[in-house]
N, C-alpha and C positions, 0 to 999 in steps of 0.2 A: 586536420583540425579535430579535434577533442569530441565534439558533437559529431563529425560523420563518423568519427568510429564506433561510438555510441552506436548508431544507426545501424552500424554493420554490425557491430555483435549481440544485437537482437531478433536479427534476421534469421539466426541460428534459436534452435526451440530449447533446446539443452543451456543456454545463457541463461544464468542464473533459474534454472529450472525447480528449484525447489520453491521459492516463491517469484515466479517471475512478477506480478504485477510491485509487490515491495521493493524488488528491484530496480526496476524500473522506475517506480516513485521517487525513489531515492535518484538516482541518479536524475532525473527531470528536479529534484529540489536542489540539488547539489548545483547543477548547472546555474540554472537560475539563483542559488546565493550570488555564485561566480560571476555575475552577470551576462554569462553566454547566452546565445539563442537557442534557449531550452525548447521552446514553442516549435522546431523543427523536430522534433519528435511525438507529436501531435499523429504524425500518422503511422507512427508503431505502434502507440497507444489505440488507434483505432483498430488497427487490423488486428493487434495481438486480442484486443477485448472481442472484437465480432468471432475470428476464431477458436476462442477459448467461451462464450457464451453455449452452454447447455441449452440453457432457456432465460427467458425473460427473468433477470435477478439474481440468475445461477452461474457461476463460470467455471471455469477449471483448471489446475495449473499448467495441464498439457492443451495444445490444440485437437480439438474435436477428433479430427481425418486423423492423428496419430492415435488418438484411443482406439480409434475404431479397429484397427491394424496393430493391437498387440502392447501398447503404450501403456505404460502402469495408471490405473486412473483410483487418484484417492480424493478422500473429502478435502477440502479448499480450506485454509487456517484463516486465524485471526491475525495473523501477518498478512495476508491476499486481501483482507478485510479491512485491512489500515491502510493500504497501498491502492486498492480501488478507491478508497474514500479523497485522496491526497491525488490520485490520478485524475478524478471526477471532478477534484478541486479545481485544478490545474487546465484542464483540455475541455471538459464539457462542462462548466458552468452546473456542474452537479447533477448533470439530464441521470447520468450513470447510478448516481448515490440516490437518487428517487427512487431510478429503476427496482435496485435491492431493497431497501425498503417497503414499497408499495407493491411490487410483485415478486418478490424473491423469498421470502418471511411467510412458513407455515404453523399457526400456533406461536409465532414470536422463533421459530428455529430457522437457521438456516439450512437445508438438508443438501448438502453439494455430492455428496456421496457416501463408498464405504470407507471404514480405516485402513491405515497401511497394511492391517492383517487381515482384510476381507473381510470384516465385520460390519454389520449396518447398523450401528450407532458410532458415534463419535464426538467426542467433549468438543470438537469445535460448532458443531451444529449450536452451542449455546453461546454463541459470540455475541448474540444480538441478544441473549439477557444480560450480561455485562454492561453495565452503565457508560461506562468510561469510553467504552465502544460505540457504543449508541450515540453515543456525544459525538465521537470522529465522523460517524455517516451523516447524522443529523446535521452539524456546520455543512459537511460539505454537500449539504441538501439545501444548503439556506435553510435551515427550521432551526427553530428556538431549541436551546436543549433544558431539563429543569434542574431544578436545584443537584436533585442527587447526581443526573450526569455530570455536572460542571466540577463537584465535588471530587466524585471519582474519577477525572478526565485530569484535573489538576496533580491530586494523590498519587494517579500514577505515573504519571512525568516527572512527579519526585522522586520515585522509590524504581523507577527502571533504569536502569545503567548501559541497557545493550545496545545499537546500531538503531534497533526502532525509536529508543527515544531521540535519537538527531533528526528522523524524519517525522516524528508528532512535532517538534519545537519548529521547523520548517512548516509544515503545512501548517500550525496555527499561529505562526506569522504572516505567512501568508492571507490568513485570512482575519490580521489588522487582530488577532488577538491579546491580551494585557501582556504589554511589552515587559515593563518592571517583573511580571512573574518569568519569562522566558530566557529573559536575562540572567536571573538565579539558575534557572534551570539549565542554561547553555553553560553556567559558570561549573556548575556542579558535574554537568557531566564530560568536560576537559575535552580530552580528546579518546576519551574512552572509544567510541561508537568506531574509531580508523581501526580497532583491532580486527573488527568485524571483516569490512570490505578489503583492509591492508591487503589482502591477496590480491584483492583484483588491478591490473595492470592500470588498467582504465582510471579505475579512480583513484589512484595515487599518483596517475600522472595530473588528474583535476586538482590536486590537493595540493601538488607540488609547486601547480602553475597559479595555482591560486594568491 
């Protein structure tokens, strides 16, 4: 079945390694389009997040014990940012999208780490001023977003073309958002987002069977 393989090819740390929680997202929305029983992945979601937790609001895209032991350890994007939001959506009732919010946010930065070149600064530390962003954590916090988040949260679901925008029109469906806009938005972006994942085995065999 389509979901226990799912299951097995996360159990591997190198699976979608470059942004695993986006990954992951993605495939727990893709399922659930499907109508499969996304919800058994619930507990990859947990383990990968308590493994990958630095600290309260911090994660990483490798598991802890493997940084510790030589693992390349770089600052966490706003792809990992979209995908805890849509994970948090999906599994914890938003405990997760709190967490970051409320304890993860120094001066409004997210500081997950250094750059890919061993640098300590990094444009993604500013994910959490980005409006549009702010919006994705804030839904999947239950919190009201304002005017400019909603604005910029829309704008950019118009104007992105990549594999992320199949997983923002999911997770704000999911969470009962204006249909008539997502609809546009699902029309526009075709089947653009399959070039993305197209390699992976998995989810073109979800696609196919879909």
């Amino acid at each position: 079945m389509i979901v226990d393989d799912f299951i097995t090819a996360f159990e591997d740390p190198d699976y979608g390694k470059q942004n695993p929680f986006l990954v992951l997202s993605s495939a727990a929305l893709e399922l659930k389009k499907a109508g499969l029983a996304y919800d058994r992945l619930a507990p990859t979601w947990e383990r990968m997040r308590d493994e990958r937790r630095l600290r309260r609001g911090i994660f990483k895209r490798k598991p802890i014990h493997l940084i510790k032991y030589g693992e390349q350890d770089i600052t966490t994007s706003h792809d990992e940012w979209l995908g805890l939001a849509a994970l948090s959506m999906l599994f914890d009732n938003g405990e997760t999208a709190r967490e970051i919010l409320d304890e993860g946010l120094i001066f409004g930065l997210w500081l997950t780490g250094k750059n890919e070149k061993g640098y300590w600064l990094d444009s993604e530390w500013f994910t959490p001023w980005r409006p549009e962003y702010r919006a994705f954590m804030k839904l999947a916090a239950g919190r009201k977003i304002s005017w400019l988040e909603n604005f910029a949260m829309r704008l950019n679901v118009q104007t992105n073309i990549f594999n992320m925008n199949r997983i923002k029109i999911l997770f704000l469906d999911g969470l009962g958002y204006d249909r008539a806009f997502l609809t546009v938005a699902e029309i526009k972006l075709g089947t653009k987002f399959k070039g993305w994942y197209g390699r992976s085995i998995l989810f073109k065999r979800l696609w196919d069977d879909a």
